[in-house]
PDB file of N, CA, C and O in Angstrom:
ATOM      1  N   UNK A   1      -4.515-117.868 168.555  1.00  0.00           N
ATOM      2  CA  UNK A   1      -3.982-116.522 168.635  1.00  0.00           C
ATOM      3  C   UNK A   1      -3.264-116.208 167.321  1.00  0.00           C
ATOM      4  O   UNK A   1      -2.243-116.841 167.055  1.00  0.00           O
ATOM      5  N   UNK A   2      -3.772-115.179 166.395  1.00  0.00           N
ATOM      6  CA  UNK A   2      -2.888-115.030 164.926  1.00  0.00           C
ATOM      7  C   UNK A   2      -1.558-114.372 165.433  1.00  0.00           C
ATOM      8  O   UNK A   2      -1.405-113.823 166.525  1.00  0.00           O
ATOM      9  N   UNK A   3      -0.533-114.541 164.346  1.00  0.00           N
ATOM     10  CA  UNK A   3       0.572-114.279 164.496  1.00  0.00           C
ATOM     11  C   UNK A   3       0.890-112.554 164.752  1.00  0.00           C
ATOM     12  O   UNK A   3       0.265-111.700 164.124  1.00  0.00           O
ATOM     13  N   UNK A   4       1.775-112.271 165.597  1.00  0.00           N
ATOM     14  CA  UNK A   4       1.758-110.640 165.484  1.00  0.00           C
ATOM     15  C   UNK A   4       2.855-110.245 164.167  1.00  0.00           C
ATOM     16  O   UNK A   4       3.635-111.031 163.628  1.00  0.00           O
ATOM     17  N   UNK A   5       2.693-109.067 163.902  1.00  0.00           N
ATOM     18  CA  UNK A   5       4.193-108.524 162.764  1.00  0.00           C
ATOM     19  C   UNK A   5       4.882-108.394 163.522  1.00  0.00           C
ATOM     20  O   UNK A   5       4.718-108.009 164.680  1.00  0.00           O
ATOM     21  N   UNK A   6       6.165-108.830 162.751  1.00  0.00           N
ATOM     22  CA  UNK A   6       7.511-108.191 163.243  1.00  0.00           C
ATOM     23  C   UNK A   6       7.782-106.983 162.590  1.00  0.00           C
ATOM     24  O   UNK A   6       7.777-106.595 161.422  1.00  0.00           O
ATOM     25  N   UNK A   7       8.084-106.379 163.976  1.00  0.00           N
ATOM     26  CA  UNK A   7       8.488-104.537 163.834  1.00  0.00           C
ATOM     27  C   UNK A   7       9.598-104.589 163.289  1.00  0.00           C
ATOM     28  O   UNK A   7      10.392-105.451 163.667  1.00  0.00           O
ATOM     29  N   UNK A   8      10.018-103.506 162.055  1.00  0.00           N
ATOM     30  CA  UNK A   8      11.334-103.609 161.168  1.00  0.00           C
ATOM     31  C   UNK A   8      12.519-104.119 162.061  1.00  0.00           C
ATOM     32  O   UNK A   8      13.258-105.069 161.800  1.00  0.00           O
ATOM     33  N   UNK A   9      12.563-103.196 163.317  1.00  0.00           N
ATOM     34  CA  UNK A   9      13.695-102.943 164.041  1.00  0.00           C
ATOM     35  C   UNK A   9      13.927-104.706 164.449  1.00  0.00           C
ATOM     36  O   UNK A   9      14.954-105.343 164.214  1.00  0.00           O
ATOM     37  N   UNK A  10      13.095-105.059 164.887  1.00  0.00           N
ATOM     38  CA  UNK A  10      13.436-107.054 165.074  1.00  0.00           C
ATOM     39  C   UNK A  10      13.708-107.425 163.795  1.00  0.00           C
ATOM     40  O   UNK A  10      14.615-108.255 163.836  1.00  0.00           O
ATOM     41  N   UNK A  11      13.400-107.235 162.805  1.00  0.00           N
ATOM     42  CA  UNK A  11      13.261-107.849 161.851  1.00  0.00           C
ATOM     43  C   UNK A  11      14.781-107.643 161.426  1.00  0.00           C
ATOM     44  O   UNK A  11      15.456-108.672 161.390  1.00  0.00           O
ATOM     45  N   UNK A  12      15.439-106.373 161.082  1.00  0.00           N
ATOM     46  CA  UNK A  12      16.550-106.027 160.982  1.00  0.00           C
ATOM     47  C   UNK A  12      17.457-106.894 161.461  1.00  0.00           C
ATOM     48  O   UNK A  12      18.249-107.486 160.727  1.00  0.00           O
ATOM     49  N   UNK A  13      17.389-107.087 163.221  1.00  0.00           N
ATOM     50  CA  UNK A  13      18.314-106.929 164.235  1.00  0.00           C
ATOM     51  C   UNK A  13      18.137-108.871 164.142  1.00  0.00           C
ATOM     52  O   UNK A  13      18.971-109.499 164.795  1.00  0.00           O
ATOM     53  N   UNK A  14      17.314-109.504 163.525  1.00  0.00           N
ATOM     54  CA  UNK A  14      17.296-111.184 162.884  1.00  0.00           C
ATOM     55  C   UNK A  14      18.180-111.051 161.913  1.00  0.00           C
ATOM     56  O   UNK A  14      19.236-111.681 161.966  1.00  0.00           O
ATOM     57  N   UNK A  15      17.972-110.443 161.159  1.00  0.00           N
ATOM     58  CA  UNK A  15      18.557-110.122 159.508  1.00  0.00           C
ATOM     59  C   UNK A  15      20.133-111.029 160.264  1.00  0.00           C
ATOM     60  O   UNK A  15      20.652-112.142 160.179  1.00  0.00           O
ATOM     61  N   UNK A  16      20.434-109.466 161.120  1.00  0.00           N
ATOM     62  CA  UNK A  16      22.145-109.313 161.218  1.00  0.00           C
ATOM     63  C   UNK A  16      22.634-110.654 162.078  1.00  0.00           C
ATOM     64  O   UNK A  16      23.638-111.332 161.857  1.00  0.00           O
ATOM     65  N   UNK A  17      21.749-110.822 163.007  1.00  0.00           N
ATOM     66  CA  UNK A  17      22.339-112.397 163.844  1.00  0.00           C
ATOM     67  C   UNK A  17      22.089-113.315 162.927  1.00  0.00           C
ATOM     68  O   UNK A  17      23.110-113.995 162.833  1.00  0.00           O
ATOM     69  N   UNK A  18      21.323-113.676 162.244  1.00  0.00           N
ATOM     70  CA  UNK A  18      21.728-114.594 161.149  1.00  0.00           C
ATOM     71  C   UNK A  18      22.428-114.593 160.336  1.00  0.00           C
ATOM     72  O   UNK A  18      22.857-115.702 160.017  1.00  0.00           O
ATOM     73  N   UNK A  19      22.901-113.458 159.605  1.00  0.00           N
ATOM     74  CA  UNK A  19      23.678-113.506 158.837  1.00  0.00           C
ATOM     75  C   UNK A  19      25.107-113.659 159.681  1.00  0.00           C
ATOM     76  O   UNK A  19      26.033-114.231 159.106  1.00  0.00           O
ATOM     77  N   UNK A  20      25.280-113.217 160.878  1.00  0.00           N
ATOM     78  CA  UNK A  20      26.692-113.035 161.797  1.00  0.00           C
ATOM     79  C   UNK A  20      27.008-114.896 162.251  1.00  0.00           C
ATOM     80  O   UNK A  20      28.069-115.487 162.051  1.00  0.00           O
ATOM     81  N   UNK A  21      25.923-115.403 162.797  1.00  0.00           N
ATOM     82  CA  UNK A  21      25.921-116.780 162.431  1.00  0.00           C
ATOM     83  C   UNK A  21      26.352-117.424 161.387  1.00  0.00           C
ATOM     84  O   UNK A  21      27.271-118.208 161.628  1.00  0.00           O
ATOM     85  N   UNK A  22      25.952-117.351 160.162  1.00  0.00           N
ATOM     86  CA  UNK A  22      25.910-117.821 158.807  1.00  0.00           C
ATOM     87  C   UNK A  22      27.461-117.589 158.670  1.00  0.00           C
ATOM     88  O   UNK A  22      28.273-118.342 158.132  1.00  0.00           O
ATOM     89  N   UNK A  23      27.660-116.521 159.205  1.00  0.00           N
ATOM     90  CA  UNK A  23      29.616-116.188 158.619  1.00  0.00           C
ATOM     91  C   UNK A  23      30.652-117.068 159.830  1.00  0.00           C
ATOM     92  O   UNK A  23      31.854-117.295 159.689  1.00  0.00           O
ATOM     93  N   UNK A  24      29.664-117.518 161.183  1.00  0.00           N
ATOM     94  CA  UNK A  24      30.365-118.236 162.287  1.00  0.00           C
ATOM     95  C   UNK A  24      30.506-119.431 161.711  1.00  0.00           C
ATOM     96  O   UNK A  24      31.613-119.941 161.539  1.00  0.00           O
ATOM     97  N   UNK A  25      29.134-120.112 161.278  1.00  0.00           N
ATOM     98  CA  UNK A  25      29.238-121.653 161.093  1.00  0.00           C
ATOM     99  C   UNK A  25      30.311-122.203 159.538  1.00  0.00           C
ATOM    100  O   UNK A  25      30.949-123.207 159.223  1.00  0.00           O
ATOM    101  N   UNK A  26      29.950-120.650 158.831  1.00  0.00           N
ATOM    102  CA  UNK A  26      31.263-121.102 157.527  1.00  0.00           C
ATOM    103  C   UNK A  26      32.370-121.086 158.327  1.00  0.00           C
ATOM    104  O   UNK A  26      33.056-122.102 158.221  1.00  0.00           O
ATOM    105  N   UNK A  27      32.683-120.435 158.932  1.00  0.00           N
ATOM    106  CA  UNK A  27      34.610-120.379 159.620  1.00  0.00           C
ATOM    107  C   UNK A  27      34.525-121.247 160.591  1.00  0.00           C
ATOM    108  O   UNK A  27      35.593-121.144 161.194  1.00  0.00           O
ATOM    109  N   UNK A  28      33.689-122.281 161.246  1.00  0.00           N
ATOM    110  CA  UNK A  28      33.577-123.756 161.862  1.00  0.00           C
ATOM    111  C   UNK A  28      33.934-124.614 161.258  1.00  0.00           C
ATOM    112  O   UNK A  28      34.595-125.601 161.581  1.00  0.00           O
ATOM    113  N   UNK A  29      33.311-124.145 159.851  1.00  0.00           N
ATOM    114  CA  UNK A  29      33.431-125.562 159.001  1.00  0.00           C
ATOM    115  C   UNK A  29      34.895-125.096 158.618  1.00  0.00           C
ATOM    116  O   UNK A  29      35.742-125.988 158.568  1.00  0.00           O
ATOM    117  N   UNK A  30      35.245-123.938 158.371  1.00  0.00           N
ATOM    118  CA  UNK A  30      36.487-124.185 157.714  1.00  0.00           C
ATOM    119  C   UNK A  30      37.600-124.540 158.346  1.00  0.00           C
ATOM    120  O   UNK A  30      38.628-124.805 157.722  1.00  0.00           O
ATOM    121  N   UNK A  31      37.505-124.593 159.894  1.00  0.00           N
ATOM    122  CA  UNK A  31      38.662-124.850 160.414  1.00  0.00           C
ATOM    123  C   UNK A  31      38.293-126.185 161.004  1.00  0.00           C
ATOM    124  O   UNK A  31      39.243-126.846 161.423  1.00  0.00           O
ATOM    125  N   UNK A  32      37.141-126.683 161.108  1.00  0.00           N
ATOM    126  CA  UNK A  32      36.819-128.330 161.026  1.00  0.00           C
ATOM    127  C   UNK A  32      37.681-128.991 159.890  1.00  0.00           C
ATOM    128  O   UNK A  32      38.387-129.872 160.381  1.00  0.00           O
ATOM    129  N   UNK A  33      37.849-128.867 158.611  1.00  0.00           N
ATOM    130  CA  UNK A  33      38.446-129.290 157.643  1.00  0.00           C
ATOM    131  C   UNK A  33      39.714-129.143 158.291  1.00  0.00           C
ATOM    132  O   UNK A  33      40.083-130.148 158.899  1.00  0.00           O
ATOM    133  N   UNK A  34      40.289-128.395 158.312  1.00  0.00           N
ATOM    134  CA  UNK A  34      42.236-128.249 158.636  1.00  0.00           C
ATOM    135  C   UNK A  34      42.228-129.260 160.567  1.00  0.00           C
ATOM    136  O   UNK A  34      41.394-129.385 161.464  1.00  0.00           O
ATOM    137  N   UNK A  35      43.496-129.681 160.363  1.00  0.00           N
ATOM    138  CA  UNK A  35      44.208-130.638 161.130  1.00  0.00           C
ATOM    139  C   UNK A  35      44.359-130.255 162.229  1.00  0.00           C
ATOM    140  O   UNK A  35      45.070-129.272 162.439  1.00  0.00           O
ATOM    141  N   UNK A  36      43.726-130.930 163.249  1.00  0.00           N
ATOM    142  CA  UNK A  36      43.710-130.959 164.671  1.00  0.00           C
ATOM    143  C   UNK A  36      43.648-132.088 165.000  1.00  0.00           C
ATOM    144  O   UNK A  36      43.303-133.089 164.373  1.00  0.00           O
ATOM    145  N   UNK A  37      44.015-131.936 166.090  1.00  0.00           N
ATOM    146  CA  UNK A  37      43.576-133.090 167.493  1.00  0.00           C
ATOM    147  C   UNK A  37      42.472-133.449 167.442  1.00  0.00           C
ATOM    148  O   UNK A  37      41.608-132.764 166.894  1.00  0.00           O
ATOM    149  N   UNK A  38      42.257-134.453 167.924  1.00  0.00           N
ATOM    150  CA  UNK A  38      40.600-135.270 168.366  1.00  0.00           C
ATOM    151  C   UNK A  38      40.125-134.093 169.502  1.00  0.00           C
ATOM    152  O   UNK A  38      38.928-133.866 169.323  1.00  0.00           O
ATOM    153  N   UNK A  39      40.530-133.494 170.314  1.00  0.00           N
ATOM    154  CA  UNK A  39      39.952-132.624 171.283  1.00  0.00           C
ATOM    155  C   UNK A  39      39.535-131.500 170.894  1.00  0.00           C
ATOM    156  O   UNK A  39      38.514-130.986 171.350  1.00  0.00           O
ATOM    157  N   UNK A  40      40.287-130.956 169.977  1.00  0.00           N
ATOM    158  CA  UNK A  40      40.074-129.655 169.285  1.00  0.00           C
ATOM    159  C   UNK A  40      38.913-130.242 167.653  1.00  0.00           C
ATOM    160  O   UNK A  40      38.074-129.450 167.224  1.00  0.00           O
ATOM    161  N   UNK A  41      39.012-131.006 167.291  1.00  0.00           N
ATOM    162  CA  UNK A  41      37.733-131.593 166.467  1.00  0.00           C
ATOM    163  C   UNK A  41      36.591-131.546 166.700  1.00  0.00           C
ATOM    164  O   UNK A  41      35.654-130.925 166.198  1.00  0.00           O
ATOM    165  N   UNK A  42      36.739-132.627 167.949  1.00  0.00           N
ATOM    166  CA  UNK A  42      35.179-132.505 169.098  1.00  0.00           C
ATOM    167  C   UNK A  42      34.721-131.091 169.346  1.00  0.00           C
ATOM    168  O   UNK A  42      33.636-130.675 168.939  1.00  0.00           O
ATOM    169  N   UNK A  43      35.753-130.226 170.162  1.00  0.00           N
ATOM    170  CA  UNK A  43      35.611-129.039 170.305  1.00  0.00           C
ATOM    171  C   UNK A  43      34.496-128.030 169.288  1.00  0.00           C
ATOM    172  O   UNK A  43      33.404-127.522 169.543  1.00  0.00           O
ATOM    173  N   UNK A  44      35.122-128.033 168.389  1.00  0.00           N
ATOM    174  CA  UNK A  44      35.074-127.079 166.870  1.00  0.00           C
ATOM    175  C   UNK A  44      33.262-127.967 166.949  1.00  0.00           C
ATOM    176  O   UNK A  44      32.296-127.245 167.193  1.00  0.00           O
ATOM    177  N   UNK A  45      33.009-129.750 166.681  1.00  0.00           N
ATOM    178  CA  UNK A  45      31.887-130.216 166.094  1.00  0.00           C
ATOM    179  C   UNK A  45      30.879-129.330 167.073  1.00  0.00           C
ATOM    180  O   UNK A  45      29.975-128.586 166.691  1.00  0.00           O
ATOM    181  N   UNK A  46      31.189-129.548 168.128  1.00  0.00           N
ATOM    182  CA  UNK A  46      29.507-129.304 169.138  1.00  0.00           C
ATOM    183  C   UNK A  46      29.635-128.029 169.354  1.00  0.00           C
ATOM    184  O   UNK A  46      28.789-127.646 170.162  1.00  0.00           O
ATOM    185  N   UNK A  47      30.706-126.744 168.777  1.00  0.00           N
ATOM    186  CA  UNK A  47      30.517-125.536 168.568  1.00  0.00           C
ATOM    187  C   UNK A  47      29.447-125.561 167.616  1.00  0.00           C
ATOM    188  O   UNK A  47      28.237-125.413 167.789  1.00  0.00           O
ATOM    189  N   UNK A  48      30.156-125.788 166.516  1.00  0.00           N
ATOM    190  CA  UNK A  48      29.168-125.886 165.241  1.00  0.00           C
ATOM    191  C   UNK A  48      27.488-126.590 165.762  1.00  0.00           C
ATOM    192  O   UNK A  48      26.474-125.973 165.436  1.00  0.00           O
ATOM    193  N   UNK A  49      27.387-127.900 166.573  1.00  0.00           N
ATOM    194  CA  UNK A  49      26.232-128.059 166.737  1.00  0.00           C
ATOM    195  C   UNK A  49      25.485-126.625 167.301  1.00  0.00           C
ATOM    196  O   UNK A  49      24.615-126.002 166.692  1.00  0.00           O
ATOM    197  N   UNK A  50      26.165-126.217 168.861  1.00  0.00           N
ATOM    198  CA  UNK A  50      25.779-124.617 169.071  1.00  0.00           C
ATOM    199  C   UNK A  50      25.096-123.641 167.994  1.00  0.00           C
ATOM    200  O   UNK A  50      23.931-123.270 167.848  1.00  0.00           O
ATOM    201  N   UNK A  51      26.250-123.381 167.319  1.00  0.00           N
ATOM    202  CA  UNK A  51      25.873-122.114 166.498  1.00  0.00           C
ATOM    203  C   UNK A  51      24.946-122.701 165.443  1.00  0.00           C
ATOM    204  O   UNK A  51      24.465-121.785 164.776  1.00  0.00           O
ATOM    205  N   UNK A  52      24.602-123.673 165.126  1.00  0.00           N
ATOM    206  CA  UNK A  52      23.046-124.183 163.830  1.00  0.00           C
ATOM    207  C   UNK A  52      22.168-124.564 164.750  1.00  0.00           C
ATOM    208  O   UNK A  52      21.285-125.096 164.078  1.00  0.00           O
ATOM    209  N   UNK A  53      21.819-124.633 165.998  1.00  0.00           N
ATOM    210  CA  UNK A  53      21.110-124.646 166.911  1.00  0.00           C
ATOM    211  C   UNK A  53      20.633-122.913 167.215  1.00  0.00           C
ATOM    212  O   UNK A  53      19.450-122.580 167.145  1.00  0.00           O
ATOM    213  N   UNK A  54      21.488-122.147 167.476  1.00  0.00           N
ATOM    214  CA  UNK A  54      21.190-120.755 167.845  1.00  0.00           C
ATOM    215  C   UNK A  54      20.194-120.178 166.390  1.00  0.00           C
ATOM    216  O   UNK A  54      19.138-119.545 166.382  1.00  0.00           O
ATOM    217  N   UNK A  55      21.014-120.683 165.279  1.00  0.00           N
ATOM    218  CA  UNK A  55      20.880-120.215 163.856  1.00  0.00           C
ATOM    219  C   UNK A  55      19.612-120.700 163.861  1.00  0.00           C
ATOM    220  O   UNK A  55      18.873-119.730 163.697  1.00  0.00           O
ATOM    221  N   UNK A  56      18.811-121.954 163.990  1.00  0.00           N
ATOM    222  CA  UNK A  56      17.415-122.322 164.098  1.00  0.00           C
ATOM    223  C   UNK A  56      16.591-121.453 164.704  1.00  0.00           C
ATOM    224  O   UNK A  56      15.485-121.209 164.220  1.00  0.00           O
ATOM    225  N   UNK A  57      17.052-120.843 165.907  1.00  0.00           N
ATOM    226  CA  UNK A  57      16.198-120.018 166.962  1.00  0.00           C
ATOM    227  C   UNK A  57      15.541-119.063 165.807  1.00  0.00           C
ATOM    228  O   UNK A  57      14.360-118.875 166.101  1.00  0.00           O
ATOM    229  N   UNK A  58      15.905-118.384 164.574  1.00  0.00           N
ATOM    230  CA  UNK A  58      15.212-117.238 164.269  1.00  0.00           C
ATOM    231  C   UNK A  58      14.275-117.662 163.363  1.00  0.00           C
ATOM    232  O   UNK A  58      13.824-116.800 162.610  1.00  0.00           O
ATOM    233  N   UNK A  59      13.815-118.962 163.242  1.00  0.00           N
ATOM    234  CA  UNK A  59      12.852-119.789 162.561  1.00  0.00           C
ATOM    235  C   UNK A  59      12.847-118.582 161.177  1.00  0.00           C
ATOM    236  O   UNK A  59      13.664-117.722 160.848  1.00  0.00           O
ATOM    237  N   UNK A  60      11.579-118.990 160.626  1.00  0.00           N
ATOM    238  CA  UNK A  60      11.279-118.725 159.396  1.00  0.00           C
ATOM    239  C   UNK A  60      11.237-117.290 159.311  1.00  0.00           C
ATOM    240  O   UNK A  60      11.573-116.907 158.190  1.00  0.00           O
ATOM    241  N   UNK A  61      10.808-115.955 160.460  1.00  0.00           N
ATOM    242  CA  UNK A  61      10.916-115.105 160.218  1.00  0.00           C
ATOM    243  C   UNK A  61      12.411-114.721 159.600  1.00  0.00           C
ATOM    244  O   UNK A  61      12.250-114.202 158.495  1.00  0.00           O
ATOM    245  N   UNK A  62      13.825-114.812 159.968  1.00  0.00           N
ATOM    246  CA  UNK A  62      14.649-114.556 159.691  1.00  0.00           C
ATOM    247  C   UNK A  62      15.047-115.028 157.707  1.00  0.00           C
ATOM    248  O   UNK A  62      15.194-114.449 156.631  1.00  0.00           O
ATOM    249  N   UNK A  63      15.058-116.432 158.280  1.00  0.00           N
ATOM    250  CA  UNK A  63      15.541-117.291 157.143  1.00  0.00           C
ATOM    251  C   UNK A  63      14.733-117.246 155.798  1.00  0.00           C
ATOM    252  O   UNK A  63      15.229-117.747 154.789  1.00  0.00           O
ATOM    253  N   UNK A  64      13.455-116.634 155.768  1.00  0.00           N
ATOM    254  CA  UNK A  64      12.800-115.567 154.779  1.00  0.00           C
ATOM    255  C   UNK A  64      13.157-114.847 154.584  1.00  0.00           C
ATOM    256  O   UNK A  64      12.428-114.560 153.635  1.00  0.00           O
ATOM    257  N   UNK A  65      13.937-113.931 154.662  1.00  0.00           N
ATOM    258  CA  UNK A  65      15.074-112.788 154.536  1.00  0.00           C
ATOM    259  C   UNK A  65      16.214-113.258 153.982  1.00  0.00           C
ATOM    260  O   UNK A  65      16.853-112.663 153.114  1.00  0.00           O
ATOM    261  N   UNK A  66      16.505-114.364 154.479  1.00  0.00           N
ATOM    262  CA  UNK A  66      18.545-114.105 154.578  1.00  0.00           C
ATOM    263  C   UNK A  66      18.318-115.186 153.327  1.00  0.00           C
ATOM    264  O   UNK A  66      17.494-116.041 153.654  1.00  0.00           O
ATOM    265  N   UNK A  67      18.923-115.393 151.761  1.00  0.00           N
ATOM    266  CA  UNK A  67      19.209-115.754 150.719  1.00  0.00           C
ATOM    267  C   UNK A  67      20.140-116.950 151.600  1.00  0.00           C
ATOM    268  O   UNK A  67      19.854-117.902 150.874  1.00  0.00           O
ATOM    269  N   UNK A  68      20.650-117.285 152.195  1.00  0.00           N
ATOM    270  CA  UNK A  68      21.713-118.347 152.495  1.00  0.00           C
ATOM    271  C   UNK A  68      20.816-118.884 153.512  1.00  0.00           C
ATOM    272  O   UNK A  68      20.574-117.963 154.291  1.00  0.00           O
ATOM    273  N   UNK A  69      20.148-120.062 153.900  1.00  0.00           N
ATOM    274  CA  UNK A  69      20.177-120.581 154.882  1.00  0.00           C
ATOM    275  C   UNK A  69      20.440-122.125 155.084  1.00  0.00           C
ATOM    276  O   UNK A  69      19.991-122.814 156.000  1.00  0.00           O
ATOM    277  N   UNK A  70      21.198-122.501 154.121  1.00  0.00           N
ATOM    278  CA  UNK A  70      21.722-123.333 154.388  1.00  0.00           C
ATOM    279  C   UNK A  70      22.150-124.493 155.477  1.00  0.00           C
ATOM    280  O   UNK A  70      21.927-125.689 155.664  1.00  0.00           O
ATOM    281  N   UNK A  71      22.803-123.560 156.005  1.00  0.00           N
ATOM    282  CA  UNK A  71      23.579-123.509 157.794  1.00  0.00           C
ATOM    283  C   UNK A  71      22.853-123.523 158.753  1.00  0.00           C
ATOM    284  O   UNK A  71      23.227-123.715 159.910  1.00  0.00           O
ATOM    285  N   UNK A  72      21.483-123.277 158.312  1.00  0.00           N
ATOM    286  CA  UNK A  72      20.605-123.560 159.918  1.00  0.00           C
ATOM    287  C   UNK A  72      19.857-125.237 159.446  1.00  0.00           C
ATOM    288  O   UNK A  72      18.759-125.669 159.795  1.00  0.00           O
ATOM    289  N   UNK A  73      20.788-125.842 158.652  1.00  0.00           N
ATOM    290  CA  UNK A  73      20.579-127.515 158.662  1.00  0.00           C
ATOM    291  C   UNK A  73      20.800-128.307 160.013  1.00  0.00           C
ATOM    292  O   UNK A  73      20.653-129.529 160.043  1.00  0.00           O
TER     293      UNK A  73
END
């Protein structure tokens, strides 16, 4: 079955959840770095696993677009 196009309006509406991601998993990491508890560490890590898990979901259509994808490592 060949691939269908993505209609702008998806294409857009990837754009923005990836990029809204991309700005979640930087402010994960940044408050992963600063001093917490082991509970609130754990917490923050398997958020972060979450959100680069979600960030994967928009596979290559998105991450062809978005200049940063870094974060969906």
């Amino acid at each position: 079955m060949p691939a269908q196009p993505i209609t702008q309006h998806i294409r857009e509406a990837a754009l923005v959840h990836a990029r809204l991601l991309d700005r979640l998993i930087t402010e994960t990491e940044a408050e992963i770095a600063k001093e917490h508890g082991p509970f609130v560490t754990e917490s923050l890590r398997e958020w972060l696993g979450v959100l680069r898990s979600e960030r994967r979901v928009y596979g290559m259509a998105a991450t062809l677009l978005v200049s940063n994808i870094e974060n969906a490592a």
